[in-house]
C-alpha positions in Angstrom: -14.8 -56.9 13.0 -11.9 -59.1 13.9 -12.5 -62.6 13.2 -10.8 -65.5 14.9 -12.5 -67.7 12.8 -11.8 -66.1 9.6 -8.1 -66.4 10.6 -8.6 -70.2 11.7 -10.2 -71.0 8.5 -7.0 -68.7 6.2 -4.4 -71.4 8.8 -6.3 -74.1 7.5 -5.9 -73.0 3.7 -1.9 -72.2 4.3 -1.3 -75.9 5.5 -3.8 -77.9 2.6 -1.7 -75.4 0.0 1.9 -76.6 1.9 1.0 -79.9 2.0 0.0 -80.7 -1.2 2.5 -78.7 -2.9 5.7 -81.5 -3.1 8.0 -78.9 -3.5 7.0 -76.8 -0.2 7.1 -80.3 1.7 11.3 -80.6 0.9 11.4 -77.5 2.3 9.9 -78.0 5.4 10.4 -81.3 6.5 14.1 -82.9 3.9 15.9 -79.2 3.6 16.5 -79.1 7.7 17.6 -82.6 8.5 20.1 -82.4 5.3 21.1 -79.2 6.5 21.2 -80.2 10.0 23.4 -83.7 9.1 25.6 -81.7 6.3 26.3 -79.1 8.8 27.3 -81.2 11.4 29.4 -83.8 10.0 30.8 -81.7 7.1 31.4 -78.2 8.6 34.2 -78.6 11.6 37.0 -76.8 12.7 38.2 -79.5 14.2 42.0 -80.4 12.9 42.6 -84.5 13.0 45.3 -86.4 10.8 47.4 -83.9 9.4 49.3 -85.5 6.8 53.3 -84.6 8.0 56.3 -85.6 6.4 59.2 -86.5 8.9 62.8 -86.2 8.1 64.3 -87.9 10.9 68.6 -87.9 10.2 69.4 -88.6 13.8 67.5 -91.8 14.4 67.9 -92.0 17.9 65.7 -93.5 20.4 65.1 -90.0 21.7 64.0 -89.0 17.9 61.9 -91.8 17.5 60.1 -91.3 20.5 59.2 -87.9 19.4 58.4 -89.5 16.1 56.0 -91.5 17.9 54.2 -88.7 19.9 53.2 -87.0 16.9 51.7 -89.7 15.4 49.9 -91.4 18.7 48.4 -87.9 19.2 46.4 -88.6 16.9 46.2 -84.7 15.1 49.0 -85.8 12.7 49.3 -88.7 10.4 53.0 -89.8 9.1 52.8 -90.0 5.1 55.9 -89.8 4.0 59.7 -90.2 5.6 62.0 -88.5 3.2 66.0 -88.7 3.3 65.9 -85.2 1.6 65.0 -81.6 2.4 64.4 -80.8 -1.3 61.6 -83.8 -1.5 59.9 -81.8 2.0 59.8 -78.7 -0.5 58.1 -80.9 -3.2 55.7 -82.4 -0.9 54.4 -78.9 0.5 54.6 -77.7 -3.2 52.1 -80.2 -4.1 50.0 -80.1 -0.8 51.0 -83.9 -0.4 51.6 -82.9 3.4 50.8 -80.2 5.5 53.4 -80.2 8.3 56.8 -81.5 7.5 59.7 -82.4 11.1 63.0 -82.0 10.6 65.3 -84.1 13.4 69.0 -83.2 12.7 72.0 -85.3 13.4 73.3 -85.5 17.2 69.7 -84.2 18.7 69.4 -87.6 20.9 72.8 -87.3 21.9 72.4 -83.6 22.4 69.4 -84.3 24.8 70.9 -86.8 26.9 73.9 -84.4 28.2 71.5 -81.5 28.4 72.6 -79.3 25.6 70.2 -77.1 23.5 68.7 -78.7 20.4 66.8 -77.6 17.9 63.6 -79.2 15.8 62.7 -77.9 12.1 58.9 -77.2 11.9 57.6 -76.5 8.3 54.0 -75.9 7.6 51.7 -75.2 4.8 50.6 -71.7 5.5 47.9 -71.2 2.6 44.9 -72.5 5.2 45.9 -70.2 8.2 43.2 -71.8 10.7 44.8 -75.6 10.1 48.4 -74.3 10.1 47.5 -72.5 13.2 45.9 -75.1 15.1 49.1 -77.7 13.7 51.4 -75.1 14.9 49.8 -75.1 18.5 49.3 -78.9 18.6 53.0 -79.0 17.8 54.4 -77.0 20.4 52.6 -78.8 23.0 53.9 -81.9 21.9 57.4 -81.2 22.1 57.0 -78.9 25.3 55.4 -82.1 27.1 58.0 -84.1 25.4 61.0 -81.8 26.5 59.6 -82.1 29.9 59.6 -85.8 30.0 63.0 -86.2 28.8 64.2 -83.1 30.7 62.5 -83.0 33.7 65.1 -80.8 35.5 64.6 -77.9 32.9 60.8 -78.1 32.9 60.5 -75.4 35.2 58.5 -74.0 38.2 55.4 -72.9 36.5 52.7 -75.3 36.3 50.1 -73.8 34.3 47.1 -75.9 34.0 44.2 -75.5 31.4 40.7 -75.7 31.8 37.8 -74.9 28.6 34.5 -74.5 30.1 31.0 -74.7 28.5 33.3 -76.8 25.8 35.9 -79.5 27.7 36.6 -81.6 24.2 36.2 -78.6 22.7 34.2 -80.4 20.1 33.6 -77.8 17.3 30.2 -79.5 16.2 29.1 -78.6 19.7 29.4 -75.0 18.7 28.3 -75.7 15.5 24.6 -77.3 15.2 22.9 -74.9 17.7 23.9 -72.3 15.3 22.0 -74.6 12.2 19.1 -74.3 14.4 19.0 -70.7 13.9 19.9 -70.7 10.7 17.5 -73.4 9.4 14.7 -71.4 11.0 15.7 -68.5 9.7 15.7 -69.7 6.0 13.1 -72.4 6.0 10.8 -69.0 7.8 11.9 -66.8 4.9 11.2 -69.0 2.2 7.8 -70.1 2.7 6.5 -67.0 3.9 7.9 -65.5 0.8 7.0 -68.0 -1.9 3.7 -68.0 0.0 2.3 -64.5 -0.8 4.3 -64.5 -4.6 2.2 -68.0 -5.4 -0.9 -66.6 -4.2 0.0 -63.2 -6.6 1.0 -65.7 -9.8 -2.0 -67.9 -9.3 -4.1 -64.9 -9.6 -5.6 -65.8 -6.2 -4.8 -62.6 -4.0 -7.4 -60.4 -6.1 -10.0 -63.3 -4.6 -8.7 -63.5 -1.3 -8.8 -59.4 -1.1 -12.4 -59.4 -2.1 -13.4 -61.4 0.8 -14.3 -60.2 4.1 -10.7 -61.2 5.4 -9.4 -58.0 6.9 -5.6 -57.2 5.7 -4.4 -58.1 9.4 -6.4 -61.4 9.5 -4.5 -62.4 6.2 -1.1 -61.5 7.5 -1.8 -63.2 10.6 -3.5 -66.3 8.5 -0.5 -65.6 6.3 2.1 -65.8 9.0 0.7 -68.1 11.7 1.3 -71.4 9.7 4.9 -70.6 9.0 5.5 -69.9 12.6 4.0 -73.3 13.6 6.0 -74.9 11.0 9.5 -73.6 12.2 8.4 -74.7 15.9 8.0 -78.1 14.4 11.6 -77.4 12.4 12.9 -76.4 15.8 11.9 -79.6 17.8 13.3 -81.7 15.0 16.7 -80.1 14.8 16.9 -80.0 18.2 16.3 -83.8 18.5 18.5 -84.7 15.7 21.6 -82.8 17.7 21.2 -84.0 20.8 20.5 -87.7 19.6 22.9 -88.4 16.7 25.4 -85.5 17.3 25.1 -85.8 21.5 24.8 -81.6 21.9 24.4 -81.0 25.5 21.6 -79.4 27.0 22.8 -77.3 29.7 20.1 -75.0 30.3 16.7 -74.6 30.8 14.7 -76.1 27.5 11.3 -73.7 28.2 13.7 -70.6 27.5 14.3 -72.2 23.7 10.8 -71.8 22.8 10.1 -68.5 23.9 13.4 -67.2 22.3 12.1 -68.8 19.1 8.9 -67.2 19.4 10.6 -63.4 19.5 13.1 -64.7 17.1 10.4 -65.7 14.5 8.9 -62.0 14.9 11.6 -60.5 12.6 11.9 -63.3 10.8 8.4 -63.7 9.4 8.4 -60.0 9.3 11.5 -59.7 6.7 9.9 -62.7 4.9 7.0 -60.9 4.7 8.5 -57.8 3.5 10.3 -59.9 0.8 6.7 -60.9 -0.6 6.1 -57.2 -1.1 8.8 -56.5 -3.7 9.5 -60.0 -4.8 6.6 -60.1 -8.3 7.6 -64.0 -8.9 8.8 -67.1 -7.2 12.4 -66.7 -9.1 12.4 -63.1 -7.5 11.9 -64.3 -3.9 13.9 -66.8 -3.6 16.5 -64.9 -4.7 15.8 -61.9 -2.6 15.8 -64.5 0.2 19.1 -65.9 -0.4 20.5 -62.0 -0.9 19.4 -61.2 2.7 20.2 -64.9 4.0 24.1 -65.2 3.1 24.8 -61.7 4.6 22.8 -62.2 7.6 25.2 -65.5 8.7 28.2 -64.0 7.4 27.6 -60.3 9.6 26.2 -62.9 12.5 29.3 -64.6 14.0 28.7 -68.0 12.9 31.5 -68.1 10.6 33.7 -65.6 12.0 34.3 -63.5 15.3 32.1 -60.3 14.9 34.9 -59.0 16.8 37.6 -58.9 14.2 35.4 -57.3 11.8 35.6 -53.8 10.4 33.9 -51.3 12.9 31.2 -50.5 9.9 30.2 -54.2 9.8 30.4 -54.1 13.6 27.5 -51.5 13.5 25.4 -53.2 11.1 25.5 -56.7 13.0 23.5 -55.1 16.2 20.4 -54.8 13.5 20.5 -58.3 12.4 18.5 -61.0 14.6 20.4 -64.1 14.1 23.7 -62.6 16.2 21.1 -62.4 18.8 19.6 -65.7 18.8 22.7 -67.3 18.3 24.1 -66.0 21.7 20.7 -67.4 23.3 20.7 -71.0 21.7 24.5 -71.7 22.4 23.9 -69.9 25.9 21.3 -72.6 26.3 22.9 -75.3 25.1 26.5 -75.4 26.3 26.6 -72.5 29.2 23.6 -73.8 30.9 22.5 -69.9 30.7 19.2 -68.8 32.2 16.6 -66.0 31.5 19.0 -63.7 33.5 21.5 -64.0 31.5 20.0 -64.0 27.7 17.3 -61.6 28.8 19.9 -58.6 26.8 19.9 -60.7 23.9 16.1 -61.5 24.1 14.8 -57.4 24.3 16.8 -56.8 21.6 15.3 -59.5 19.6 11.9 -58.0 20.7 13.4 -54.4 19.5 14.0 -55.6 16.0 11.2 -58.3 15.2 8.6 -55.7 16.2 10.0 -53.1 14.2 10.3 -55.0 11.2 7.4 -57.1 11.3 5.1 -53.5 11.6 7.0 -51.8 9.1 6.3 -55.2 6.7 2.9 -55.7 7.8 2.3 -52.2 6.7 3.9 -52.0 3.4 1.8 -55.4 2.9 -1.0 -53.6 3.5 -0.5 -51.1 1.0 0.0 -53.5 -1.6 -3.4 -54.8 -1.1 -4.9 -51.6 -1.2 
């Protein structure tokens, strides 16, 4: 007969074995904030003091003004004013600067009676996402500059920008929401994982099989701890963004729980499944880390699932973590409700009840 107590008392095993195991204690309470704190400081898009060369052979006061845009912006940094094209070419050769402005003769004078001029832009192509954004920041610069000094040619369109969910579009805003999901995901995997394999190297399983524990009481005595465990993962992360990194919290907090909740479904379930091939520690934490690096590459964190082949495409709608991190950034910066996630949150149901059954079977059969 099913025994709530029998499953209380396997909980109460999982978390004396987790906490006196040192190891097991990194992973659940140091591997999240230094994930969390790496992830957030380290891992930005955002593109600040690019170091640019200026060659400025007019030296006008309209060429110095410019001059002095660029570096007030604060996106590029002046390192070096050469008299010489051929030292630009050096500097890029030897990634000394990233963005080099060439001013020629006569542009000040040029300006003042209205003629066209013309401004030299050379970038360092080799990181397209920096040159990109350098690029962009560049043309603004001088199209705001040209209509300051020109404001008869600025035109009649007045196009005005607005980013929402985003305004500073601060790229750690987008950023740590998605190391909540992927914290949970790997600190879930690995200690359900390393779980089951320790009890199968200590020669423990063979004693916990001839008990009267039933093989869903041990999966759910199995599971249950790890679940509570990521919840407590979840909280801390959660706190750490919004009080060190100031994340907003735009939505309603009660949805991030109960996302969670369907989230850890699959999760437990794949770590689970990993415990039935994995025959060592060495073997599941490398089967973990096999499944873990595809599932954030294929899940949008990195890159736009968009621009990815239509094969990969396919295979992303069967990984959990493209779902969950719609949901937690929808929560955080959209201020999205349970109207709007509720796609995201069936098909999280879809997959973590799926693969949680089909691992909770194949466990079974290993204990048989």
């Amino acid at each position: 007969m099913f025994s709530i107590e029998r499953i209380k008392q396997m909980v109460v095993k999982e978390f004396i074995q987790i906490f006196r195991d040192v190891r097991m204690k990194a992973i659940v309470f140091v591997i999240p904030l230094v994930q969390t704190v790496v992830f957030g400081f380290a891992v930005t898009t955002d593109v600040n003091n690019i170091p640019t060369a200026v060659i400025d052979l007019d030296k006008s006061f309209e060429s110095r003004e410019l001059v002095r845009r660029f570096e007030a912006s604060g996106y590029f940094k002046i390192v070096a004013v050469p008299d010489s094209p051929a030292v630009v070419t050096d500097l890029l050769d030897r990634a000394e600067v990233t963005v080099a402005l060439r001013i020629d003769n006569k542009f000040g004078s040029d300006l003042r009676r209205g003629a066209p001029v013309s401004i030299q832009v050379l970038a360092d192509g080799t990181d397209s996402n920096t040159t990109t954004v350098a690029l962009d920041y560049t043309n603004r610069i001088v199209m705001q500059y040209a209509r300051d000094m020109t404001p008869s040619s600025a035109g009649i369109v007045d196009v005005r920008l607005r980013a929402w969910y985003n305004p500073d579009l601060k790229s750690k805003n987008y950023n740590v929401p998605g190391v909540i999901a992927m914290v949970i995901m790997l600190t879930s995997l690995l200690l359900t994982s390393m779980a089951v394999v320790r009890e199968r190297e200590m020669g423990t399983m063979e004693q916990l099989m001839v008990t009267p524990l039933r093989p869903a009481e041990l999966i759910l005595g199995k599971t249950i701890p790890f679940a509570i465990i990521a919840f407590f993962d979840m909280v801390l992360i959660t706190l750490l963004g919004v009080l060190i990194f100031k994340i907003p919290v735009n939505g309603p907090l009660w949805l991030l729980p109960l996302s969670t909740a369907i989230y850890l479904l699959s999760v437990l379930g794949l770590g689970l499944f990993i415990s039935t091939i994995a025959k060592s520690l060495q073997q599941a934490l490398m089967a973990t880390f096999l499944f873990f690096m595809p599932a954030v590459l294929l899940s949008g964190f990195m890159f736009p699932i968009e621009n990815m082949p239509a094969v990969f495409r396919i295979v992303t709608y069967a990984n959990p973590l493209r779902y969950f991190l719609v949901i937690i950034r929808g929560i955080f910066l959209k201020g999205n409700g349970f109207g709007a996630l509720w796609p995201q949150m069936a098909a999280l149901m879809i997959i973590g009840l799926t693969v949680f059954t089909m691992s909770a079977v194949r466990f079974k059969k290993r204990l048989a």
